[in-house]
N, C-alpha and C positions, 0 to 999 in steps of 0.2 A: 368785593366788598368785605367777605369774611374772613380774608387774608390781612385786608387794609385795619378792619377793626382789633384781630388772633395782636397784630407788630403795636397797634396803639395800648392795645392792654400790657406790654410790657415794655412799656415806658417808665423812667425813673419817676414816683409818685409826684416828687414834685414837677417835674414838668411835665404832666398828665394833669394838678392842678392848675397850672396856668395855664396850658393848654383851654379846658374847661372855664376857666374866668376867663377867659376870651372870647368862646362862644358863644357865654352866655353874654357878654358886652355888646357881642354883636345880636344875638336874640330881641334886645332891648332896644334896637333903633329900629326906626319906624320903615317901613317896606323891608328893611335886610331883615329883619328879625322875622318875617315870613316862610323866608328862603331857608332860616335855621330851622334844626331839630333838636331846640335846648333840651325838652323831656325826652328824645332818647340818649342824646350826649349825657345826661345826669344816669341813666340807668348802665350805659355803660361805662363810666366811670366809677361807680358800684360795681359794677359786672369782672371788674379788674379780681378785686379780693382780696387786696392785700392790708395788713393789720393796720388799724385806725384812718384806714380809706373813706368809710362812713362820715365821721367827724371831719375832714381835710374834702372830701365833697359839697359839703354843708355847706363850709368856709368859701370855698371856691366860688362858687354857684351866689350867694349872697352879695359876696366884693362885687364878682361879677356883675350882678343884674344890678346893684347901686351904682357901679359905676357909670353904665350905660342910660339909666335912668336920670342919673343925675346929669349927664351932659345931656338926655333929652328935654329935661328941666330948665338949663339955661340955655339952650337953643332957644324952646319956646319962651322964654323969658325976654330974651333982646331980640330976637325975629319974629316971635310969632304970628302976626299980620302977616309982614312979607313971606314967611315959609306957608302960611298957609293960600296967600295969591298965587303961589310959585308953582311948576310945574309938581313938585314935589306935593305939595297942597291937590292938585288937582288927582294926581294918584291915589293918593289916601280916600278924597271926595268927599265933599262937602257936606253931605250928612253923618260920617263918623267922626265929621269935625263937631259936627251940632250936637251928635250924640255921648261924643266924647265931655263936653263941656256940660249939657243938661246932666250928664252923671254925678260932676264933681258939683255942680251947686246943687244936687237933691243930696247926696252921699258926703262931700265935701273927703276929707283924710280914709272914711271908711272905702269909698271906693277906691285910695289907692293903695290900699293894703288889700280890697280881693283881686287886685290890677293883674296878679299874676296868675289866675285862674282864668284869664275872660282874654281867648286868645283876638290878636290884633289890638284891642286895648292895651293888654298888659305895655305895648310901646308906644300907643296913639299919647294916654294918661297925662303920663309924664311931663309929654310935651304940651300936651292942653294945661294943664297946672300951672307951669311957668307962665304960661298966656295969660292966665286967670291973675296971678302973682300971687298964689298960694306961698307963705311963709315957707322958706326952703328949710328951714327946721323943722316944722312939722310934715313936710313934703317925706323927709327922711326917714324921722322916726318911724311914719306910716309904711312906709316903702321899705325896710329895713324890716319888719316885721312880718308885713306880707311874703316879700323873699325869703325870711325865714321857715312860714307856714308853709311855703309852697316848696319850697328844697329838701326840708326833714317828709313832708306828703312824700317828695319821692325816692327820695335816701329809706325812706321805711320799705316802700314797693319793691326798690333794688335788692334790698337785704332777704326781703321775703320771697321775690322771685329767683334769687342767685339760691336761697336755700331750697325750694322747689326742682331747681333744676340739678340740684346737687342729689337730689332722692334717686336720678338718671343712670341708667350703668353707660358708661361710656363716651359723656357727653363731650365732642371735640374741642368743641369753642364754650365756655363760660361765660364769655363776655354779652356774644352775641345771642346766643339763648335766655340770661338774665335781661338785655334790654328788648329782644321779643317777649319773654312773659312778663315783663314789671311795662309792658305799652298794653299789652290784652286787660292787665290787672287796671290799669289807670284808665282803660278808657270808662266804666260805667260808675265809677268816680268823678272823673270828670264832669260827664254828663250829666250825670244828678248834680253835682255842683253849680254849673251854669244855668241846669232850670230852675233850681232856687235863689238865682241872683236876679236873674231877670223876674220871676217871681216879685223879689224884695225891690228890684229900683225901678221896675216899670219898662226897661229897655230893652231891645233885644240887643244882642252881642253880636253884630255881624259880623259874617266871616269874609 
């Protein structure tokens, strides 16, 4: 694994970013995005280091999650019923469906802008919006800003963790040590985050 990540970190930037908007595209559909590790693919893609990687992470990670959002959007848009009778519905399970939806009619756009905090949501959301037939313009806007607050949260972590681990004499792998300390750093971030959302909409966030 520390071999596997040592060859991904020196990868041509740019295809390290698309690499990364891939991820995260897949992060954003609903059951694969479980199986992802979009916040540690974001920390080491920071963990890289190279000049204006910060900025071209940002970018990545945002396309990214829009993009994947927005085809979960028009999924639920033209199938939503059927996707959610379908075995695939049946995965997911019928109260993160109820829950997903009691979110966006108390929340409506606010909750898909903290979509990207409130893990399993952050992919259920999207696709319950479309159900709902939430304006895909204001679907965007919302979602486009959340993925922003949510990728600068950990494009900051990365930076702060890669400078941490830079204070190291000898540190082998950069990459891998940036996204082990920017995942310690983000967890009680996280956490606080998610009890004050459930806090403010009433629900919990199951996992």
């Amino acid at each position: 694994m520390t071999d596997l990540l040592a060859q991904v970190g020196e990868l041509p930037t740019t295809l390290l970013m698309g690499m990364l908007g891939m991820v995260m595209l897949a992060d954003a559909v609903p059951l694969i995005g479980v199986l992802v590790p979009g916040d540690a693919a974001v920390l080491a893609a920071v963990g890289a280091g190279r000049p204006a990687t910060g900025l071209a992470t940002l970018a990545a990670v945002v396309a990214g999650c829009l993009a994947g959002w927005s085809l979960s959007f028009l999924a639920g848009r033209r199938w939503g019923e059927r996707l959610r009778r379908s075995r695939l519905g049946d995965w997911i399970g019928e109260s993160r469906w109820v829950a997903a939806e009691a979110l966006l009619h108390r929340g409506g756009g606010r909750m898909v802008l903290v979509a990207p905090f409130l893990p399993v949501f952050n992919a259920l959301l999207p696709l319950a919006a479309g159900g709902l037939r939430m304006p895909y313009r204001r679907f965007v806007a919302c979602a486009a800003l959340g993925a922003t607050l949510w990728a600068g949260a950990y494009v900051a972590l990365g930076i702060t963790a890669r400078a941490l681990t830079g204070l190291l004499p000898g540190v082998p792998n950069p990459t891998v040590l940036t996204m082990a300390v920017g995942l310690l750093l983000a967890a009680p971030v996280l956490l606080g985050t998610r009890r004050r959302l459930r806090a403010v909409t009433g629900a919990g966030a199951a996992s």
